[in-house]
KOLDRENBA-131216 format. One record per residue (C-alpha): residue number from 1; residue in one letter; x, y, z. Coordinates in steps of 0.25 Angstrom, whole numbers, padded with zeros to 4 digits, always signed. Layout:
N
rec i->NUM, aa->A, xx->X, yy->Y, zz->Z $
...
//
This chain:
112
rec i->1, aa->X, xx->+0042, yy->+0091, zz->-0034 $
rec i->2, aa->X, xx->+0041, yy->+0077, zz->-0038 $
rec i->3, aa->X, xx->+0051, yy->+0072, zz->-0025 $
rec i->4, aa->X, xx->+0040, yy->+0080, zz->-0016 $
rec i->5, aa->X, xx->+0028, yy->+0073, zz->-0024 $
rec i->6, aa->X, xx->+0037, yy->+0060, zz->-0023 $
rec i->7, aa->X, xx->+0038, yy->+0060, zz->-0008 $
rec i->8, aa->X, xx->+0022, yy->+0066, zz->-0005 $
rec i->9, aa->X, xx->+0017, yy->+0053, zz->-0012 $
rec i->10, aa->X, xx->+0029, yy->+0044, zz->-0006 $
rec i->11, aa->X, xx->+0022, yy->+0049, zz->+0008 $
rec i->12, aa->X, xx->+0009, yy->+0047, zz->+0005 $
rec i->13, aa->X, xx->+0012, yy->+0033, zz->+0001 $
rec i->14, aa->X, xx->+0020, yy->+0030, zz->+0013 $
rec i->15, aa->X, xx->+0010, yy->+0035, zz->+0021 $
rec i->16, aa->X, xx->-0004, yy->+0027, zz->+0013 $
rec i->17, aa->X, xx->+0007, yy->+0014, zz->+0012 $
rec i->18, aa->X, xx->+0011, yy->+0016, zz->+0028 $
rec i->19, aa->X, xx->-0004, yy->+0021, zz->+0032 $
rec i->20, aa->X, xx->-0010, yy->+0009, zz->+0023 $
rec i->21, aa->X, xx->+0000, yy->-0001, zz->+0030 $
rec i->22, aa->X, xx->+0000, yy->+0001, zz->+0044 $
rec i->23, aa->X, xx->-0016, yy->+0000, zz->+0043 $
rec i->24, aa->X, xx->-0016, yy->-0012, zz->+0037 $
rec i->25, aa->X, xx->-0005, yy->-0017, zz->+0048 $
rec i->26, aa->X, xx->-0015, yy->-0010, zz->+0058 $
rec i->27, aa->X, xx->-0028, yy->-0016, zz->+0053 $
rec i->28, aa->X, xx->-0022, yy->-0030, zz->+0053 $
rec i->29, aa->X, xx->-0016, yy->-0029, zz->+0067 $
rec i->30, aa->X, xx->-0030, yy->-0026, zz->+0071 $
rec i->31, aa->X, xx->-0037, yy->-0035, zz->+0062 $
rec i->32, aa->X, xx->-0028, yy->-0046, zz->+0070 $
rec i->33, aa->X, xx->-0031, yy->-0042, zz->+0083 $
rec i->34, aa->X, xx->-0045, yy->-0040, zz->+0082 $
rec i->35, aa->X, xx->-0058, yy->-0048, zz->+0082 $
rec i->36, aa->X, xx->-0064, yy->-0041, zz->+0069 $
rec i->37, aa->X, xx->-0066, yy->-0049, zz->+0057 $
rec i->38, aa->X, xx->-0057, yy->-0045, zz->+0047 $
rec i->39, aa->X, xx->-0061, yy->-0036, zz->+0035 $
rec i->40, aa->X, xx->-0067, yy->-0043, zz->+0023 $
rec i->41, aa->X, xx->-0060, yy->-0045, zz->+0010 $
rec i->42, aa->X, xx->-0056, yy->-0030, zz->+0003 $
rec i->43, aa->X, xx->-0059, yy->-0023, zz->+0017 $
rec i->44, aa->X, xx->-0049, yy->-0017, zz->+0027 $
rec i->45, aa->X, xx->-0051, yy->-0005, zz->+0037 $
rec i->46, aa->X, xx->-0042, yy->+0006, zz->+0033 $
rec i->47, aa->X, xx->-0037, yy->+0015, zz->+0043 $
rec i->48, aa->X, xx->-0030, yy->+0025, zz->+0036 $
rec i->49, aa->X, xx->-0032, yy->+0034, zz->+0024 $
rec i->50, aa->X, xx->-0024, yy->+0026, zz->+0014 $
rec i->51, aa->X, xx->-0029, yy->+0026, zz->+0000 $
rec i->52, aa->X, xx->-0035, yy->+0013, zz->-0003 $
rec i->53, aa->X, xx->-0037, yy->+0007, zz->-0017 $
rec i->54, aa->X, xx->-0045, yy->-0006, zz->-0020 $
rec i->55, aa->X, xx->-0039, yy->-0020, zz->-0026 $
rec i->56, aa->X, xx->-0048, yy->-0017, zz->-0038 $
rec i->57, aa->X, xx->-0043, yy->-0002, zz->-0040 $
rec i->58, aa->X, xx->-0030, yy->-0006, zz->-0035 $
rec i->59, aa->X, xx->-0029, yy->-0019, zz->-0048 $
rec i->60, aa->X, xx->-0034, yy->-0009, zz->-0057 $
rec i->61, aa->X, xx->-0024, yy->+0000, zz->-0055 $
rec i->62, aa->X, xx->-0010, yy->-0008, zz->-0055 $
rec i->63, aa->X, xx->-0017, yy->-0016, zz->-0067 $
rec i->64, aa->X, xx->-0018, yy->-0003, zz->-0075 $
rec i->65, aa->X, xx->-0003, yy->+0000, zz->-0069 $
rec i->66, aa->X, xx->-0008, yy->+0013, zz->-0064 $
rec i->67, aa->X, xx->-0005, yy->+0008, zz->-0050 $
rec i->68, aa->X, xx->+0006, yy->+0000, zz->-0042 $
rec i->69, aa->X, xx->+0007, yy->-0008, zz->-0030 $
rec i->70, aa->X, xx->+0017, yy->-0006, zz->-0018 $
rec i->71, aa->X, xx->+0016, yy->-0015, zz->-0009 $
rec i->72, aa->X, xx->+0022, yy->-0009, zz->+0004 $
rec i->73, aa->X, xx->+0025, yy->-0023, zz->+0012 $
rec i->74, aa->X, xx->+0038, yy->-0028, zz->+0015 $
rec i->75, aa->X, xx->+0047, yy->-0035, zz->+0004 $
rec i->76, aa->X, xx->+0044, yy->-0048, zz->+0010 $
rec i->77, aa->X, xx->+0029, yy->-0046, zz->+0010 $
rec i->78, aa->X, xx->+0030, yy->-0041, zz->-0004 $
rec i->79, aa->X, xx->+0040, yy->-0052, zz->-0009 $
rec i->80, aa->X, xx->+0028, yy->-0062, zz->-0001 $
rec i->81, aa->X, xx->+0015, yy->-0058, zz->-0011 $
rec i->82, aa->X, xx->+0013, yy->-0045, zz->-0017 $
rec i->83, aa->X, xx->+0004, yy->-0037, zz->-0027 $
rec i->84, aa->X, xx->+0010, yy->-0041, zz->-0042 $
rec i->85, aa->X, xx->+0018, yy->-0030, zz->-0046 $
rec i->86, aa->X, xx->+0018, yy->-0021, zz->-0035 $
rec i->87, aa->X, xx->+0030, yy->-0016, zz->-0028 $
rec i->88, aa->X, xx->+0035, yy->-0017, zz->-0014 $
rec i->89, aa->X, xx->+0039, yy->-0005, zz->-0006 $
rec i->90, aa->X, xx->+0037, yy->-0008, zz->+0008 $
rec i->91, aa->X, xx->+0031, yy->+0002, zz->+0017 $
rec i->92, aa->X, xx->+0042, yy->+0005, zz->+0025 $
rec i->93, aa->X, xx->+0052, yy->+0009, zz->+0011 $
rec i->94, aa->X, xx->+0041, yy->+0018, zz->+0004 $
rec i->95, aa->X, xx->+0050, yy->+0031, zz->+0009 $
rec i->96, aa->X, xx->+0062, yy->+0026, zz->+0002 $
rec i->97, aa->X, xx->+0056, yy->+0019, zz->-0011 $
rec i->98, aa->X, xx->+0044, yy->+0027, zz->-0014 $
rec i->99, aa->X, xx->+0052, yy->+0031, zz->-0028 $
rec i->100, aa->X, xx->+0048, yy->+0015, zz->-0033 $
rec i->101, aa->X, xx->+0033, yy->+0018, zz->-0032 $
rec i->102, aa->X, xx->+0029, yy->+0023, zz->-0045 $
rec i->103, aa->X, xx->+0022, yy->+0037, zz->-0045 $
rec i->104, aa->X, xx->+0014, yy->+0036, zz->-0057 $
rec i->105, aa->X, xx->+0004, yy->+0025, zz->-0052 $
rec i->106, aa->X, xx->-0005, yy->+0022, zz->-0041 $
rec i->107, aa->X, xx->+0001, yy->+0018, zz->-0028 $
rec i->108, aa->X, xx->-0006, yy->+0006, zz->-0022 $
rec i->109, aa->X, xx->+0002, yy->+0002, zz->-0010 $
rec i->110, aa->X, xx->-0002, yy->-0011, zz->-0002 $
rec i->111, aa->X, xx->+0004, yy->-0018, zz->+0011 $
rec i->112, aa->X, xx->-0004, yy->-0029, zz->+0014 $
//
């Protein structure tokens, strides 16, 4: 039973971390190739139905330790800047290191 649970919430991270990704890849492709004025500080036009979670909320949480970062760039990305703390587990490794995420806090994966 907790290997069945273990694997539901593997895929639904995979898929809010892959959804959440290509959107922001999307959304910057876009952004690049368009005459639009880019969004203000703190606003992003989301197309997909990833859970979102403010930098307030977000601080709060990973202060209080009820949360943890995984940021889901490559290693060189995350070896450039990352969030203090955090760890990396790039998109494209989350099927085969899923068991390095902790379950008992909140998931708050970032990739840009």
């Amino acid at each position: 039973m907790k290997k069945i649970l273990s694997l539901g919430l593997l895929a639904v991270f995979a898929l809010f971390v892959l959804t959440a990704c290509q959107s922001a890849l999307t959304a910057n492709k876009a952004g690049n190739n368009s005459n639009k004025s880019a969004p203000k500080t703190g606003e992003q036009a989301h197309t997909d139905d990833a859970p979102r979670i403010s930098l307030a909320d977000a601080k709060k949480d990973f202060d209080a330790g009820s949360a943890i970062f995984v940021d889901t760039r490559a290693e060189a990305s995350y070896k450039n800047e990352h969030i203090k703390g955090s760890i990396n587990i790039p998109a494209e490794t989350v099927e085969t290191r899923y068991k390095e995420i902790p379950t008992d806090k909140k998931i708050i994966a970032y990739c840009s």
